[in-house]
Structures are given as C-alpha cells and as structure tokens.
PDB file as gemmi writes it, atoms N, CA and C in Angstrom:
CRYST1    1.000    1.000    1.000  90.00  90.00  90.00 P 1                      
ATOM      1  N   UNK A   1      -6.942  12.631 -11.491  1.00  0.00           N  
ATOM      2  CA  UNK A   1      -6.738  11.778 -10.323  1.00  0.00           C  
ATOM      3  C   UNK A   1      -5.434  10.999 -10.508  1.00  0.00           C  
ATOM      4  N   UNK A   2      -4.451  10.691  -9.695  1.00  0.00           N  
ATOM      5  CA  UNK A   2      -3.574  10.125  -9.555  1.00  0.00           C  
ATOM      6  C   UNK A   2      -3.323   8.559  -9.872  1.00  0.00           C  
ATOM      7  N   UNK A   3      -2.562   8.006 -10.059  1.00  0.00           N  
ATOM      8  CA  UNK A   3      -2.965   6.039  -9.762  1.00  0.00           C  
ATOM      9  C   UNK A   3      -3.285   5.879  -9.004  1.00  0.00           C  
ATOM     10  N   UNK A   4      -1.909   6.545  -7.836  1.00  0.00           N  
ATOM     11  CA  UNK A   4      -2.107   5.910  -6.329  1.00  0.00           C  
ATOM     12  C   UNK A   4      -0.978   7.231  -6.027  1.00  0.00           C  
ATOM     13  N   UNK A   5      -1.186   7.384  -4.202  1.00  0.00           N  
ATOM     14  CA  UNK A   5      -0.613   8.004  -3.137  1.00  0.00           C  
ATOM     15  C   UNK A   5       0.194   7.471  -2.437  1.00  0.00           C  
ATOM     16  N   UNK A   6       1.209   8.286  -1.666  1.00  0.00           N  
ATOM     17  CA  UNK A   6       1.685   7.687  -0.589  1.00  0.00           C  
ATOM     18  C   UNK A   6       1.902   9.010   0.187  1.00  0.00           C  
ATOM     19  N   UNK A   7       1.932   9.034   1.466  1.00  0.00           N  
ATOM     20  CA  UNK A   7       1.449  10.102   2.009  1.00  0.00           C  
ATOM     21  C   UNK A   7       2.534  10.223   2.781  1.00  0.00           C  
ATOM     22  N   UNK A   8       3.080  11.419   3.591  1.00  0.00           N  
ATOM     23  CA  UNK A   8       4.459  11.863   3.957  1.00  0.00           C  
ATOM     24  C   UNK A   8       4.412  10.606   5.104  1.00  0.00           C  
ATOM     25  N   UNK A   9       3.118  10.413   6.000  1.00  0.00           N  
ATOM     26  CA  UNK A   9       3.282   9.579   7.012  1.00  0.00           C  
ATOM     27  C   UNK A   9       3.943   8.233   6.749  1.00  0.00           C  
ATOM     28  N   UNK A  10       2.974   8.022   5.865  1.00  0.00           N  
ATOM     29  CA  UNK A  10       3.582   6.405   5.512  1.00  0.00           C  
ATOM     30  C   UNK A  10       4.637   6.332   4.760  1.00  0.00           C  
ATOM     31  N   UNK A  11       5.367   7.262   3.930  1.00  0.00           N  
ATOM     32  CA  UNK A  11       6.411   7.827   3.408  1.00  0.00           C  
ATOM     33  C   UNK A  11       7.944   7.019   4.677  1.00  0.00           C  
ATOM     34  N   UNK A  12       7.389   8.171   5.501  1.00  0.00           N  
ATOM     35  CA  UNK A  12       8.435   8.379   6.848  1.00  0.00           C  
ATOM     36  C   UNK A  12       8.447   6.872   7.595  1.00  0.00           C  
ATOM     37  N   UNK A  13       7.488   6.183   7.459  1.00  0.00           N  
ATOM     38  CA  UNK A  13       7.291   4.700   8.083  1.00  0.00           C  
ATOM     39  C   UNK A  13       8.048   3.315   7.481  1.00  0.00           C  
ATOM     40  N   UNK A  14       7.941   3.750   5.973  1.00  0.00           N  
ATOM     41  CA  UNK A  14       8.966   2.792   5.028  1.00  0.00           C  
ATOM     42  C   UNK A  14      10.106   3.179   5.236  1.00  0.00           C  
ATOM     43  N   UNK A  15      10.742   4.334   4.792  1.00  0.00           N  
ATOM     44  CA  UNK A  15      12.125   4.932   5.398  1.00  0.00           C  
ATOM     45  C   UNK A  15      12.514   4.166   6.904  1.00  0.00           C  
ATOM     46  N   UNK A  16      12.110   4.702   7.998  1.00  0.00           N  
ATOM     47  CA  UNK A  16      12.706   4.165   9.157  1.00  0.00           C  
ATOM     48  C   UNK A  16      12.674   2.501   9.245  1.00  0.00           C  
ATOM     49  N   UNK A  17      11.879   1.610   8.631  1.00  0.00           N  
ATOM     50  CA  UNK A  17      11.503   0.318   8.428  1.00  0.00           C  
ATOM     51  C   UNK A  17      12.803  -0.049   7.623  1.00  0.00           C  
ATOM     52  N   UNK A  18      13.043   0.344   6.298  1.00  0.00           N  
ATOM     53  CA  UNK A  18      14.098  -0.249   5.456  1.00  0.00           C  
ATOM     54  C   UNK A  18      15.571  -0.124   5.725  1.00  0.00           C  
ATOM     55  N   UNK A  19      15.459   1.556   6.533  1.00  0.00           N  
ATOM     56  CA  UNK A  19      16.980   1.662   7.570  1.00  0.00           C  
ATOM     57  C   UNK A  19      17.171   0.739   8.284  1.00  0.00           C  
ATOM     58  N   UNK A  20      15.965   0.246   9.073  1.00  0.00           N  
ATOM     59  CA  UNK A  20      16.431  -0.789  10.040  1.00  0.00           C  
ATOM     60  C   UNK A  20      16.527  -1.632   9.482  1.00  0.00           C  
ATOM     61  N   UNK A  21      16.430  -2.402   8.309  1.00  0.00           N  
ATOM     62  CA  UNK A  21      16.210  -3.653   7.608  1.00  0.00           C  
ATOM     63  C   UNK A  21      17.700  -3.469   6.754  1.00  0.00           C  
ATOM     64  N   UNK A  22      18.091  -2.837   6.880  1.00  0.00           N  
ATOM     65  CA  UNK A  22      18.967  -2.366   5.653  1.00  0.00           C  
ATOM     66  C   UNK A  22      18.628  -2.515   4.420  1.00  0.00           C  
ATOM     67  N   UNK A  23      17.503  -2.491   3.693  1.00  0.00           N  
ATOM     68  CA  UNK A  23      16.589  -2.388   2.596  1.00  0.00           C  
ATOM     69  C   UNK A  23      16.744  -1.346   1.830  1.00  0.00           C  
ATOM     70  N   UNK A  24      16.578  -0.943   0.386  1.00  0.00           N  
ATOM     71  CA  UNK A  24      15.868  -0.130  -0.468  1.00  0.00           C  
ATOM     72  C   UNK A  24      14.540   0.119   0.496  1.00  0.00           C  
ATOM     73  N   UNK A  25      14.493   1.384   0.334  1.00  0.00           N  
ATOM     74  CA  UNK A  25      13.207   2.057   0.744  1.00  0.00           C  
ATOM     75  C   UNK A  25      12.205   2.185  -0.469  1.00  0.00           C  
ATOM     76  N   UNK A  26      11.476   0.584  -0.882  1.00  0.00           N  
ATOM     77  CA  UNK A  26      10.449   0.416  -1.746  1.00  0.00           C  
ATOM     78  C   UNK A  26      10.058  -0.282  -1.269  1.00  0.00           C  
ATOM     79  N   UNK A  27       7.994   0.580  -1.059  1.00  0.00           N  
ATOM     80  CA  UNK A  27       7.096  -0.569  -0.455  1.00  0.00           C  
ATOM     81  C   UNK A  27       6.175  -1.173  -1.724  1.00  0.00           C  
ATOM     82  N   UNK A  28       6.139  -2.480  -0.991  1.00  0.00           N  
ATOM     83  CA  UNK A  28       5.437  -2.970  -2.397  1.00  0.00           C  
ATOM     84  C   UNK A  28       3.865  -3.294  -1.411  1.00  0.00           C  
ATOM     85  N   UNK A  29       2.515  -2.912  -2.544  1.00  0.00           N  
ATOM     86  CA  UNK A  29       1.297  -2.971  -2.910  1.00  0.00           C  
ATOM     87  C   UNK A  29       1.066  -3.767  -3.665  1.00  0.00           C  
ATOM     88  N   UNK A  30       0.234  -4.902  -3.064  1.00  0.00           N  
ATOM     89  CA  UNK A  30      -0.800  -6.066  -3.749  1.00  0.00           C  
ATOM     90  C   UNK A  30      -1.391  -6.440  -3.451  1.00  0.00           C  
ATOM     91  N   UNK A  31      -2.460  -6.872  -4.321  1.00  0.00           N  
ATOM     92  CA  UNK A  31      -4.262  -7.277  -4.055  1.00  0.00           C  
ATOM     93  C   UNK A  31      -3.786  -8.441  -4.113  1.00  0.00           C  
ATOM     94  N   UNK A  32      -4.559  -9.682  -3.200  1.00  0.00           N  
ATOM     95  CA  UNK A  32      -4.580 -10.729  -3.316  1.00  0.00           C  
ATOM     96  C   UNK A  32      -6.281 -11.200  -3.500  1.00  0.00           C  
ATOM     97  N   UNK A  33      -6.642 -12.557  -3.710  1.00  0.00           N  
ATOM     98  CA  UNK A  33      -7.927 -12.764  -3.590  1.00  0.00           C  
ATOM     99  C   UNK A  33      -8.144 -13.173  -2.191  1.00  0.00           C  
ATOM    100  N   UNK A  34      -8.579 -13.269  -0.862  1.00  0.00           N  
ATOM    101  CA  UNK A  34      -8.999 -13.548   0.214  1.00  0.00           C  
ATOM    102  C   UNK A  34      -9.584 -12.624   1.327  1.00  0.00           C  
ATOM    103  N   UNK A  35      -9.419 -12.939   2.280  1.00  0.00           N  
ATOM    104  CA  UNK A  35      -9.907 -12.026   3.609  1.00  0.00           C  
ATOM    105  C   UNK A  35     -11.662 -12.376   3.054  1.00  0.00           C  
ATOM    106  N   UNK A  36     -12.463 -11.858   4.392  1.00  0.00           N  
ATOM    107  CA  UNK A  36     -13.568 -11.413   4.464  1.00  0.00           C  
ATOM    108  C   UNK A  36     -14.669 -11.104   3.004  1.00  0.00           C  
ATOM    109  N   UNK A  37     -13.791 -10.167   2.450  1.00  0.00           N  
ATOM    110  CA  UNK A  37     -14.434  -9.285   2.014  1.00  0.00           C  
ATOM    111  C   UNK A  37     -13.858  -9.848  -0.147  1.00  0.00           C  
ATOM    112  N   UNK A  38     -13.210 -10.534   0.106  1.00  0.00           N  
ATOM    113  CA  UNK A  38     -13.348 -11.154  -1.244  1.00  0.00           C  
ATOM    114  C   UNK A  38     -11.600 -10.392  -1.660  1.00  0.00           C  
ATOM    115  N   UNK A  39     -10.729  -9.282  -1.124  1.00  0.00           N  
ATOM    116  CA  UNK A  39      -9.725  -8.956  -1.849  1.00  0.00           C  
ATOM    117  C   UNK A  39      -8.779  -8.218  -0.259  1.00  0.00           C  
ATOM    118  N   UNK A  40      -7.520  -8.671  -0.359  1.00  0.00           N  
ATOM    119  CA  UNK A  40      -6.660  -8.343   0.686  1.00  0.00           C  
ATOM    120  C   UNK A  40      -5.580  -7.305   0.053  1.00  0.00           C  
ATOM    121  N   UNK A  41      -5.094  -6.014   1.445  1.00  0.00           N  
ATOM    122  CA  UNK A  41      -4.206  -5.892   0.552  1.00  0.00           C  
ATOM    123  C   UNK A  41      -2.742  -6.634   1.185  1.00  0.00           C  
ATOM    124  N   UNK A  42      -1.629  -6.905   0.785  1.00  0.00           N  
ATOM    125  CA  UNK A  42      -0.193  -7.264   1.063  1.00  0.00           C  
ATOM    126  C   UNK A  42       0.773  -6.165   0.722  1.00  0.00           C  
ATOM    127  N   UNK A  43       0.968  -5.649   1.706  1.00  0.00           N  
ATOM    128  CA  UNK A  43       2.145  -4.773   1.784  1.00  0.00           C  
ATOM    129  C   UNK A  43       3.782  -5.798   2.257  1.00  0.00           C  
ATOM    130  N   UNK A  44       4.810  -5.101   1.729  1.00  0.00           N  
ATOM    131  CA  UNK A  44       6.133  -6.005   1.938  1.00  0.00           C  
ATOM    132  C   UNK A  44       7.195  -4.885   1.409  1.00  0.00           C  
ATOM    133  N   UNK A  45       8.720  -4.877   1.897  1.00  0.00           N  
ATOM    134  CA  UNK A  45       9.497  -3.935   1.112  1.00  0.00           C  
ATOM    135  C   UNK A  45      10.258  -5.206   0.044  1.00  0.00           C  
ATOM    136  N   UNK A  46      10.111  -4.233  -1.199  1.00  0.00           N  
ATOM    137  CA  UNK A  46      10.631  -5.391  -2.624  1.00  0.00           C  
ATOM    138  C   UNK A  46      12.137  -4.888  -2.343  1.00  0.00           C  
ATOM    139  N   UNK A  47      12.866  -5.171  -3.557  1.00  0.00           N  
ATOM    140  CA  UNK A  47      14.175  -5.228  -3.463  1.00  0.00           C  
ATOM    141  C   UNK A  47      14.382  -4.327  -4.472  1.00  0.00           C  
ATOM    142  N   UNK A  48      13.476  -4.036  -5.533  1.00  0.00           N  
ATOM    143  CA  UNK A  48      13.578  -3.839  -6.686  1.00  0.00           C  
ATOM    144  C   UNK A  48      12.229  -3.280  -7.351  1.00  0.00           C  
ATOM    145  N   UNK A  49      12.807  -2.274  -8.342  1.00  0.00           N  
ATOM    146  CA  UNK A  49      11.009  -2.347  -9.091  1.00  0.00           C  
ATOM    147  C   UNK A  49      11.224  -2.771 -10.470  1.00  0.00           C  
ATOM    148  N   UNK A  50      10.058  -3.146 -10.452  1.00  0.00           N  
ATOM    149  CA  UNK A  50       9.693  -4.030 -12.288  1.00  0.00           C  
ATOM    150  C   UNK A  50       9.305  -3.646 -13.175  1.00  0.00           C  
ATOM    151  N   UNK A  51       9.318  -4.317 -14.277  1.00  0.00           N  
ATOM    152  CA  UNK A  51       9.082  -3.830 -15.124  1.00  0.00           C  
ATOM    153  C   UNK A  51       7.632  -2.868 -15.509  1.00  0.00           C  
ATOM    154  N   UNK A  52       7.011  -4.110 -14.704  1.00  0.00           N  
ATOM    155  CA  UNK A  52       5.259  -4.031 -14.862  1.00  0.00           C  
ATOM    156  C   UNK A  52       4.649  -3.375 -14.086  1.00  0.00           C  
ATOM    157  N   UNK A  53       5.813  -2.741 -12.866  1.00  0.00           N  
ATOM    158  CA  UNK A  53       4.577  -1.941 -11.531  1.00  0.00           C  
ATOM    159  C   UNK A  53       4.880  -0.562 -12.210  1.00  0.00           C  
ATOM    160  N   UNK A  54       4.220   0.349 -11.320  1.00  0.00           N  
ATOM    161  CA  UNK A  54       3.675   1.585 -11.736  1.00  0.00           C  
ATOM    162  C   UNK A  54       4.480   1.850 -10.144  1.00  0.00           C  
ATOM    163  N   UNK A  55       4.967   2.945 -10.668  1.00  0.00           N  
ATOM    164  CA  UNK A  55       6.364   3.387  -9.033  1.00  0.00           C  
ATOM    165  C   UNK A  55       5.832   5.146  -8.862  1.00  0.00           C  
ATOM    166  N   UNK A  56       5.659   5.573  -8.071  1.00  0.00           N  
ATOM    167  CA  UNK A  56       6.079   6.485  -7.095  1.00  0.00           C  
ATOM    168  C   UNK A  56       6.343   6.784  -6.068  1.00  0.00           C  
ATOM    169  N   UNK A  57       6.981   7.995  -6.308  1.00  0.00           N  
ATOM    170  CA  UNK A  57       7.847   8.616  -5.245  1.00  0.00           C  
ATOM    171  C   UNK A  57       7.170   9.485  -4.324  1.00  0.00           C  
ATOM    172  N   UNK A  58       7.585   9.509  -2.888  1.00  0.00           N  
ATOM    173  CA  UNK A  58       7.592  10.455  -2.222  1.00  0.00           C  
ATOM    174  C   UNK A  58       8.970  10.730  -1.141  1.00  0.00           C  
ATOM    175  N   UNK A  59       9.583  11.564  -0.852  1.00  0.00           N  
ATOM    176  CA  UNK A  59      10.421  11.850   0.402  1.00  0.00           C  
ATOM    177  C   UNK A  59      11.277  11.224   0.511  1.00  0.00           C  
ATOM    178  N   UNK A  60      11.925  10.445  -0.925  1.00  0.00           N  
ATOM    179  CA  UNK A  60      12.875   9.037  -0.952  1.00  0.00           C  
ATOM    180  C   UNK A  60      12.375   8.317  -1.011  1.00  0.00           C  
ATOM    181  N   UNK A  61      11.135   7.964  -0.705  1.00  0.00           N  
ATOM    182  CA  UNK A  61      10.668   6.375  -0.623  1.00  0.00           C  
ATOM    183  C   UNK A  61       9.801   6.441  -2.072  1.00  0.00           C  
ATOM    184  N   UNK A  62       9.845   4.857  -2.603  1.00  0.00           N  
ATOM    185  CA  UNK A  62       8.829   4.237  -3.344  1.00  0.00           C  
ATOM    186  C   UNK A  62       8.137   3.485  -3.455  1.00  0.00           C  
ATOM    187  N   UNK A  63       6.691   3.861  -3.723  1.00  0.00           N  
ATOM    188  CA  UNK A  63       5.560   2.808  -3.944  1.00  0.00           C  
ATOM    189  C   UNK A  63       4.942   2.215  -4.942  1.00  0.00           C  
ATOM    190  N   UNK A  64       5.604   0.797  -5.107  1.00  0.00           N  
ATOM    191  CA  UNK A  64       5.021   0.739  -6.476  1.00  0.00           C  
ATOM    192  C   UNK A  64       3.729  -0.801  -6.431  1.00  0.00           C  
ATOM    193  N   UNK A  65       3.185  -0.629  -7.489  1.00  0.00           N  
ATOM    194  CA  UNK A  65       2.388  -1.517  -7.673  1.00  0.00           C  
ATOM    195  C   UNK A  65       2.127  -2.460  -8.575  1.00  0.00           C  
ATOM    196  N   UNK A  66       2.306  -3.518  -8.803  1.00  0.00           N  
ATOM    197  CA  UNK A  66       1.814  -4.009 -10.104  1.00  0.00           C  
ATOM    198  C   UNK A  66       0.676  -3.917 -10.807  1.00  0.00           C  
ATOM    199  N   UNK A  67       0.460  -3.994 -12.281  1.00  0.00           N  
ATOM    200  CA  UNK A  67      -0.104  -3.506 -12.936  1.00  0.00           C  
ATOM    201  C   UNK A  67      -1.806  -4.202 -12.802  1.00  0.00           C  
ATOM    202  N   UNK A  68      -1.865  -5.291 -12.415  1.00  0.00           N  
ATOM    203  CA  UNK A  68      -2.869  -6.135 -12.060  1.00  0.00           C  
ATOM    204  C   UNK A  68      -3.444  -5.735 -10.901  1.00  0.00           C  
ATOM    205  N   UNK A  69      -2.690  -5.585  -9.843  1.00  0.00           N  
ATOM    206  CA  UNK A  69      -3.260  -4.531  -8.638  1.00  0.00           C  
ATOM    207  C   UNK A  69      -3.487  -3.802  -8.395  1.00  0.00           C  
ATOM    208  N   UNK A  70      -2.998  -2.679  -9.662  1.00  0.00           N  
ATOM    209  CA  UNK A  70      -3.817  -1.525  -9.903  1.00  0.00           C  
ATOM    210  C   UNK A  70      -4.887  -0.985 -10.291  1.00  0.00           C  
ATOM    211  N   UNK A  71      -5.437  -1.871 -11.117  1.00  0.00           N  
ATOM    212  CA  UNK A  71      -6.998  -1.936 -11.637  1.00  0.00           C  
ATOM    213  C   UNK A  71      -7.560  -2.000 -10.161  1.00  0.00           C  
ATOM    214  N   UNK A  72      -7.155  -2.161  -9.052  1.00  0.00           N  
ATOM    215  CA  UNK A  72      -8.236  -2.364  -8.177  1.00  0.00           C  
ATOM    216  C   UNK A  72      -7.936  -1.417  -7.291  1.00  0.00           C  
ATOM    217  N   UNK A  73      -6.789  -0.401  -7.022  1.00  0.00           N  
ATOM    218  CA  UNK A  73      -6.232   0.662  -6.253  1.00  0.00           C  
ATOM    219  C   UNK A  73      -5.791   1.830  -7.225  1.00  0.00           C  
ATOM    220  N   UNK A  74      -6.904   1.698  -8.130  1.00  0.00           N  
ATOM    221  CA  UNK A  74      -6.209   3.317  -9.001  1.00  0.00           C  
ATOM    222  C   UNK A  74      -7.570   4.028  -7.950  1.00  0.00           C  
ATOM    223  N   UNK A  75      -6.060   5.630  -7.623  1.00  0.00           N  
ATOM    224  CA  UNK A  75      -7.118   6.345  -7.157  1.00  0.00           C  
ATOM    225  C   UNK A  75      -6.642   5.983  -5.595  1.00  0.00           C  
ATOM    226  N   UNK A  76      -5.979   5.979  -5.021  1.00  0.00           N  
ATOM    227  CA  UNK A  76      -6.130   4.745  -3.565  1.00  0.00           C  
ATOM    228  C   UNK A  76      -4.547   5.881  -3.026  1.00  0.00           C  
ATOM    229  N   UNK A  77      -4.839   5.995  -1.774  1.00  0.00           N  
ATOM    230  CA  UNK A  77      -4.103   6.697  -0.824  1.00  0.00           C  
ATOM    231  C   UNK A  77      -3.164   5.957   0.160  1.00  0.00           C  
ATOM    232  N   UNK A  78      -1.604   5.824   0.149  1.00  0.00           N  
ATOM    233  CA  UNK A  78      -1.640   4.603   1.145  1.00  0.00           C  
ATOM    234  C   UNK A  78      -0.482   5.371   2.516  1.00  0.00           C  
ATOM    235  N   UNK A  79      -1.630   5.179   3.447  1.00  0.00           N  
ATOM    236  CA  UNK A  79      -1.262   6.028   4.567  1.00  0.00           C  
ATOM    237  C   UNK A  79      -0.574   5.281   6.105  1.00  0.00           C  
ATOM    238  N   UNK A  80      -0.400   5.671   7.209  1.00  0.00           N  
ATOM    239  CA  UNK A  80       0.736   5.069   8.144  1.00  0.00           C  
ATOM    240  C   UNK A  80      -0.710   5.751   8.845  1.00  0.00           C  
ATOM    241  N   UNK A  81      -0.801   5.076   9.898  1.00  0.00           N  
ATOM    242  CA  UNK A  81      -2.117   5.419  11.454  1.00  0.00           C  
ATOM    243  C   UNK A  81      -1.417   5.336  12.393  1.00  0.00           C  
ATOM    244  N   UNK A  82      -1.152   5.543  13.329  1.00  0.00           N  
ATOM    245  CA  UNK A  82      -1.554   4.913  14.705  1.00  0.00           C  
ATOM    246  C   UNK A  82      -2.652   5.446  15.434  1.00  0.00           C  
ATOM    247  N   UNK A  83      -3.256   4.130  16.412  1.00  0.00           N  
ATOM    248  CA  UNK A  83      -4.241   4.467  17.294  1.00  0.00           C  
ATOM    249  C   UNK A  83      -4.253   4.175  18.162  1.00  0.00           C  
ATOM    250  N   UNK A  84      -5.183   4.126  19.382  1.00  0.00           N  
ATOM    251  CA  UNK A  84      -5.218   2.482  20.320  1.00  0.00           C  
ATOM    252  C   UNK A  84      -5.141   1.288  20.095  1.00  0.00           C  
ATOM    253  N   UNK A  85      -6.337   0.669  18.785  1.00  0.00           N  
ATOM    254  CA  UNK A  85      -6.080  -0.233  18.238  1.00  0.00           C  
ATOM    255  C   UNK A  85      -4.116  -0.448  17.530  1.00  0.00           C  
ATOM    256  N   UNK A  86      -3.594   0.114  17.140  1.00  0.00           N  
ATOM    257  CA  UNK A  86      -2.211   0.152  16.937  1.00  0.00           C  
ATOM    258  C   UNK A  86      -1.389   0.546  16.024  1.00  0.00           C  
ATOM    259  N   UNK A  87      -0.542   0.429  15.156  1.00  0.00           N  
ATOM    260  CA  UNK A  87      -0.399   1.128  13.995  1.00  0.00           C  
ATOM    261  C   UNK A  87      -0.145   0.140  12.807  1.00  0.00           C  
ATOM    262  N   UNK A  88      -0.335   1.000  12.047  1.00  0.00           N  
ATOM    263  CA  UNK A  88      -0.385  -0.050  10.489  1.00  0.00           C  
ATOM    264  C   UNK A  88      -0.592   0.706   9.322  1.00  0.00           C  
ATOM    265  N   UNK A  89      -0.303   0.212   8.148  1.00  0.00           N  
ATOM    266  CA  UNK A  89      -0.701   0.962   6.653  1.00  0.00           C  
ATOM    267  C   UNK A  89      -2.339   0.929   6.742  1.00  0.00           C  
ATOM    268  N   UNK A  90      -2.150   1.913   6.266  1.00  0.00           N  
ATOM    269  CA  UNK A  90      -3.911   2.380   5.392  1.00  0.00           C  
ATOM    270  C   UNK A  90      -4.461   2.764   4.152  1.00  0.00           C  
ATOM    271  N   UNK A  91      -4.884   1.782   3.601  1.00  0.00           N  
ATOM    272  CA  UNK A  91      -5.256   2.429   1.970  1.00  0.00           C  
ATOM    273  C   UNK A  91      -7.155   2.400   1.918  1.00  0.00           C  
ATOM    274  N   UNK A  92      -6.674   3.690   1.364  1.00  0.00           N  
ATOM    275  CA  UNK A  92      -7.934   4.416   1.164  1.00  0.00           C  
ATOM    276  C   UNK A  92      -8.552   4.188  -0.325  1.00  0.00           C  
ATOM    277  N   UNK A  93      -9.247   3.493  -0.415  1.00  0.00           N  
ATOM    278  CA  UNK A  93      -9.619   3.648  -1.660  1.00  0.00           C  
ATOM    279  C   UNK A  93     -11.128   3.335  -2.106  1.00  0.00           C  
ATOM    280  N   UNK A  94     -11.204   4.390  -3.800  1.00  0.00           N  
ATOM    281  CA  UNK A  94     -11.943   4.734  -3.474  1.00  0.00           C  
ATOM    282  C   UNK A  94     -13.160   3.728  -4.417  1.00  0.00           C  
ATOM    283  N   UNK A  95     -12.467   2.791  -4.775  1.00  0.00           N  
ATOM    284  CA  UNK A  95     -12.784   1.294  -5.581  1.00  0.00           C  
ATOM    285  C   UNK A  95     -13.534   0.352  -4.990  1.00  0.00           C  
ATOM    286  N   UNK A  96     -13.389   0.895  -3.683  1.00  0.00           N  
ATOM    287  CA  UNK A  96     -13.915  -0.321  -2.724  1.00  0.00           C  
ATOM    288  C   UNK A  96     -15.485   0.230  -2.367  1.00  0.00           C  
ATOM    289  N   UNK A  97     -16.194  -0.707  -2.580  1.00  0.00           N  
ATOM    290  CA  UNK A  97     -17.446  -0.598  -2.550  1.00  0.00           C  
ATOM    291  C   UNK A  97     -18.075  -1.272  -0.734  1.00  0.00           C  
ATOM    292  N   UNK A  98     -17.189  -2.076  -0.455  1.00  0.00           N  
ATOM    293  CA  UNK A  98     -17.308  -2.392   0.953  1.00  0.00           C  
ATOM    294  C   UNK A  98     -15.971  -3.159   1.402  1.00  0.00           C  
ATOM    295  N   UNK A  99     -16.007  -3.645   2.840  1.00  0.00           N  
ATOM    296  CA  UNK A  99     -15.070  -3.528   3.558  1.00  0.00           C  
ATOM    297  C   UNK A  99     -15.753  -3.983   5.057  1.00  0.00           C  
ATOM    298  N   UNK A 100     -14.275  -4.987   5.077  1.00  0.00           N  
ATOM    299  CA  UNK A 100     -14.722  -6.058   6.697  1.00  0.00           C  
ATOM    300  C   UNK A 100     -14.174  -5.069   7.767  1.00  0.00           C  
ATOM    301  N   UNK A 101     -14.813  -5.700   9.031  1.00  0.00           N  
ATOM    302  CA  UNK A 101     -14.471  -4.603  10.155  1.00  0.00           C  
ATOM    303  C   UNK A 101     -13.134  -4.906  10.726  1.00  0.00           C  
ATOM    304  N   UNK A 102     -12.609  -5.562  10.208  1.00  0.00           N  
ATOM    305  CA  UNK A 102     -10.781  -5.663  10.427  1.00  0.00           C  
ATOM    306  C   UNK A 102      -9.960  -4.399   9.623  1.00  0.00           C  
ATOM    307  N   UNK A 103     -10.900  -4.113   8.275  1.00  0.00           N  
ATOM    308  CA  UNK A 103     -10.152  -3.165   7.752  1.00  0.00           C  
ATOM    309  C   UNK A 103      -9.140  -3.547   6.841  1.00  0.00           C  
ATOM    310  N   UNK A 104      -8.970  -4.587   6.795  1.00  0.00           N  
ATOM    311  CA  UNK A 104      -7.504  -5.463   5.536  1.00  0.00           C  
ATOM    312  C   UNK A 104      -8.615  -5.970   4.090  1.00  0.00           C  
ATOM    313  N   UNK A 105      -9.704  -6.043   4.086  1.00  0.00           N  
ATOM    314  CA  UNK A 105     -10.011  -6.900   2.995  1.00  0.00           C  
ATOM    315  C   UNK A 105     -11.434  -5.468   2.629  1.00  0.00           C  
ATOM    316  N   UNK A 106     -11.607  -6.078   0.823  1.00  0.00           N  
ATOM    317  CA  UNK A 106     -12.204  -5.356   0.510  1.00  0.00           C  
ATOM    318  C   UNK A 106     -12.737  -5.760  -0.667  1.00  0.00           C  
ATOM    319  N   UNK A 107     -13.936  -5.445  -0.972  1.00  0.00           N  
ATOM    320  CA  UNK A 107     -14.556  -6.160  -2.119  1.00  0.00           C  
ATOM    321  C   UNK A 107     -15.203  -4.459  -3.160  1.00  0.00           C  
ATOM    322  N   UNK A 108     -15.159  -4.691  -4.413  1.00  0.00           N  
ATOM    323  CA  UNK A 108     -15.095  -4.043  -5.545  1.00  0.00           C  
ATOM    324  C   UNK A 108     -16.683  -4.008  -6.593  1.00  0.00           C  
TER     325      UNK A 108                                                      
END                                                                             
C-alpha cells in the first residue's frame, strides 16, 4: 500500500491553481484537531517541501505531508470532485473510522 495518492484529477487542479497563483505546484496535506468529527483535513499550496513531509509526485505536481499527519492518512487518496454540491479536494481514507456529513472532518 502506498502512504498516500494523488490522483491525475486533483493532480491537474493544483497545476492550474499554482499557474494562476504563480506558485510551485506543491499541495500541502494536514490533519488538524477540530471539525465535527474530532480531525480536519487543511489543504494549502506550500512554497517548499521539508524536511519532515513525505512528497509525491504526480504529472508535475507534489503532495506532500508531514510526518505527524501521516500517521492518520497513510493509505489515503487525495482526489479533485465536482458535483452539484461543488468542487473541492477529496481524501479518501481508509483510517477513518467515521465522518461528519460535511465531509471535511474525521475521526480515527
């Protein structure tokens, strides 16, 4: 099993995001403690990767994570949606034992 994913969609979503930003095309992944459900995730584009995250690649772009936020997204898919409701990142994972009906928070 992998650490973590990033999937061509959400790949292609950081790319056009950091062009327009004039950014490095690196999304950054982190658990925080809050939301609903006891754990949030925070997506943001970093500037840089560290020492301590765990980085991959897809299609040019990188996703990295820190090492503390990975204990809770090893294994975890992080994907681009749109729907009616609207579009946004999606991580799939498979750590999460439940999950609020917003879909951002998640408990372990």
């Amino acid at each position: 099993m992998a650490d973590i994913d990033l999937t061509p969609s959400a790949a292609a979503r950081v790319a056009a995001i950091a062009a327009k930003q004039g950014k490095p095309a690196i999304l950054r992944l982190a658990v925080e403690g809050g939301g609903c459900s006891g754990f949030q995730y925070r997506f943001g584009l970093a500037e840089q990767v560290e020492t301590e995250d765990l980085a991959v690649e897809r299609d040019g772009v990188t996703l990295v994570v820190d090492d503390v936020s990975l204990d809770l997204v090893r294994g975890s898919a992080v994907d681009f949606v749109s729907d009616l409701g609207g579009a946004a990142f999606k991580v799939t994972n498979p750590n999460a034992t439940a999950g609020c009906g917003c879909g951002t928070s998640f408990s372990v």
